[in-house]
C-alpha positions in Angstrom: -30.1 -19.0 -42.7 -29.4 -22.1 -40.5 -25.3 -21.7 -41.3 -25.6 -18.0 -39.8 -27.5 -18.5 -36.8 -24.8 -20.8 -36.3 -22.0 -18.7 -36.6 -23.3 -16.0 -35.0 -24.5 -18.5 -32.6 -20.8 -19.6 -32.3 -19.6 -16.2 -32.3 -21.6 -15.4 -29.2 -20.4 -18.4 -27.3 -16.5 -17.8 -28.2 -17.0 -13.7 -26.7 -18.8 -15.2 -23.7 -15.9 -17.4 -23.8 -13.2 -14.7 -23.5 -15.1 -12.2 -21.5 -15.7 -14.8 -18.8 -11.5 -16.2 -18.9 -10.8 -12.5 -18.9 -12.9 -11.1 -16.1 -11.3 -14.5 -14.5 -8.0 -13.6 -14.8 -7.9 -9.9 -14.1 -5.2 -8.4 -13.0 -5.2 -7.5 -8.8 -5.3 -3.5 -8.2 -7.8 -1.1 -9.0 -10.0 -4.0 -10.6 -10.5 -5.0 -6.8 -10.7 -1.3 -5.3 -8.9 -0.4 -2.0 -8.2 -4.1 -0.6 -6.2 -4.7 -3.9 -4.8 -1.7 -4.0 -3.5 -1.8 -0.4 -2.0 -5.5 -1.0 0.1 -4.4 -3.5 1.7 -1.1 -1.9 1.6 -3.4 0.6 3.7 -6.4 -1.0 5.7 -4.1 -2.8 7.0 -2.3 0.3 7.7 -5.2 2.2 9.3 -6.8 -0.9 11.7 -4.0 -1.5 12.7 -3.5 2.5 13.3 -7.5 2.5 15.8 -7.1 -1.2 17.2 -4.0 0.5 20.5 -5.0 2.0 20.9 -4.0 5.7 23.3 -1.3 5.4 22.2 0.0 2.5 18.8 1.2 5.4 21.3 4.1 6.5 21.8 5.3 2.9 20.4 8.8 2.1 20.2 10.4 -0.5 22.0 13.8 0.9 22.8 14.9 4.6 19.0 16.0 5.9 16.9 14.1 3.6 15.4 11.3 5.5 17.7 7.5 5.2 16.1 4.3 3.9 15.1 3.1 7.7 13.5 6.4 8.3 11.2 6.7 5.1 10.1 3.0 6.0 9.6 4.2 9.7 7.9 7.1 8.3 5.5 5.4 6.7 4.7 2.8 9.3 4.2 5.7 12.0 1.8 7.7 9.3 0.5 5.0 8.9 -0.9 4.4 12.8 -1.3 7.9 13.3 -3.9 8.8 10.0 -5.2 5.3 11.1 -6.1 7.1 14.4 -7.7 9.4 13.1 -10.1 6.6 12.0 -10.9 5.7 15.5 -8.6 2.3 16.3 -6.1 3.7 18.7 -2.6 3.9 18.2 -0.1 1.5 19.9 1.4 3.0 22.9 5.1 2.6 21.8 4.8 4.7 18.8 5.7 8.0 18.1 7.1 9.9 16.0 11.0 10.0 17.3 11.1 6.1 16.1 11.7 7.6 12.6 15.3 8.0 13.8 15.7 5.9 16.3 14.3 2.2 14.7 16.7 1.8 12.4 17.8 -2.2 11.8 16.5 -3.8 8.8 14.5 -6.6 11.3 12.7 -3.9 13.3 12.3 -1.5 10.2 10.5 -4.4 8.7 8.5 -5.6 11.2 7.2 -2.1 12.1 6.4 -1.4 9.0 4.7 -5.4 8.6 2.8 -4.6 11.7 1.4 -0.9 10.5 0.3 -2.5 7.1 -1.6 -5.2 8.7 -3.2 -2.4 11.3 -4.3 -1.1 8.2 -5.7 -3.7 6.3 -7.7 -5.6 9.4 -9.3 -1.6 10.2 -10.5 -1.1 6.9 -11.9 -4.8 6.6 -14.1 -4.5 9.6 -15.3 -0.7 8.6 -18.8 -0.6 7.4 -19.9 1.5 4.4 -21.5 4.5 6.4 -18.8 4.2 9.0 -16.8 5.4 5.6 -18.6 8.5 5.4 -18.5 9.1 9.1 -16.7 12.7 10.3 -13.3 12.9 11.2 -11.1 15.9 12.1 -7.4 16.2 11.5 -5.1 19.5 12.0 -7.2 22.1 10.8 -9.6 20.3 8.9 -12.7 17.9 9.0 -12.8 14.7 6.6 -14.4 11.4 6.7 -12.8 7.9 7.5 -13.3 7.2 3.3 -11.3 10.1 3.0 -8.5 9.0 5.1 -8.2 5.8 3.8 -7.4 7.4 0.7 -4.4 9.8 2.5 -3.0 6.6 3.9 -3.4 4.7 0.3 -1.4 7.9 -1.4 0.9 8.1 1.6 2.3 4.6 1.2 2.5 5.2 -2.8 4.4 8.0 -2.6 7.0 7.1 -0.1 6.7 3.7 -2.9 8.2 6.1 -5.1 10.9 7.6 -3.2 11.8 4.1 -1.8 12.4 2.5 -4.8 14.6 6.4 -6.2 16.8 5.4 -3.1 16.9 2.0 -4.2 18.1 2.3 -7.9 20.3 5.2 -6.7 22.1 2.7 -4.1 22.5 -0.2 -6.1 19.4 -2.0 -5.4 17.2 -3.6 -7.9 13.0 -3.3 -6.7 12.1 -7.5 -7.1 9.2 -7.1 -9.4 11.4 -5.7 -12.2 13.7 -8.4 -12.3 
């Protein structure tokens, strides 16, 4: 009797054990909600603009589709303007012709830099029922949770097609080295 009260004894500990160096070393993303979510879009956009060669940010895919400079612009203008939506205002230099116009690697990055961090400090300081407060954009009401979300999904998609242009101009994405 004593011998299985150990071993179960010692079974216990060694699944207390693992669930405690597992829960420890879990990986960052959804485990961690939004704010690990947003890093890594985050990290993996500015990792991919940095491994992008500078003229490779006039590539496109086909004349009228957006280049490689504009996508990132793209993103870092949505990315103020469903922000706005929140309530923090938008800076007054931005607008939606710098899609075509910003176009060097050093300015594409640190637009883009400066509309991820505009992103992550708002939704730090945002309060649980500010989340459900009512917002209204184009033709339809939503709350600030909800366009949190948009912007989230925003940035993943254009992930996508960033790192299609990528591989289709030569460029490897860093994490899959």
């Amino acid at each position: 009797m004593k011998t299985l009260f150990r071993a179960k004894s010692l079974l216990l500990l060694c699944f207390l054990s693992a669930s405690t160096l597992f829960a420890q070393k879990a990986p960052e993303g959804i485990w961690q909600g939004y704010d690990g979510e947003w890093k890594h879009v985050s990290s993996q956009l500015i990792a991919l603009a940095e491994a992008t060669p500078a003229e490779k940010f006039a590539w496109r895919p086909a004349p009228g589709v957006r280049s490689t400079s504009e996508v990132y612009m793209h993103i870092a203008v949505g990315n103020f303007y469903l922000l706005s939506i929140t309530g923090p205002k938008m800076p007054a230099e931005v607008n939606l012709e710098m899609e075509k116009k910003v176009t060097s690697k050093a300015e594409v990055i640190s637009w883009l830099k400066r509309s991820l961090e505009a992103v992550r400090a708002a939704h730090a300081s945002v309060t649980p029922a500010d989340l459900q407060r009512k917002v209204h954009i184009a033709d339809r009401d939503a709350t600030v949770d909800g366009m949190y979300l948009r912007i989230i999904v925003h940035a993943n998609e254009h992930m996508g097609q960033l790192i299609a242009y990528a591989r289709m101009s030569g460029v490897v994405p860093p994490w899959s080295q």
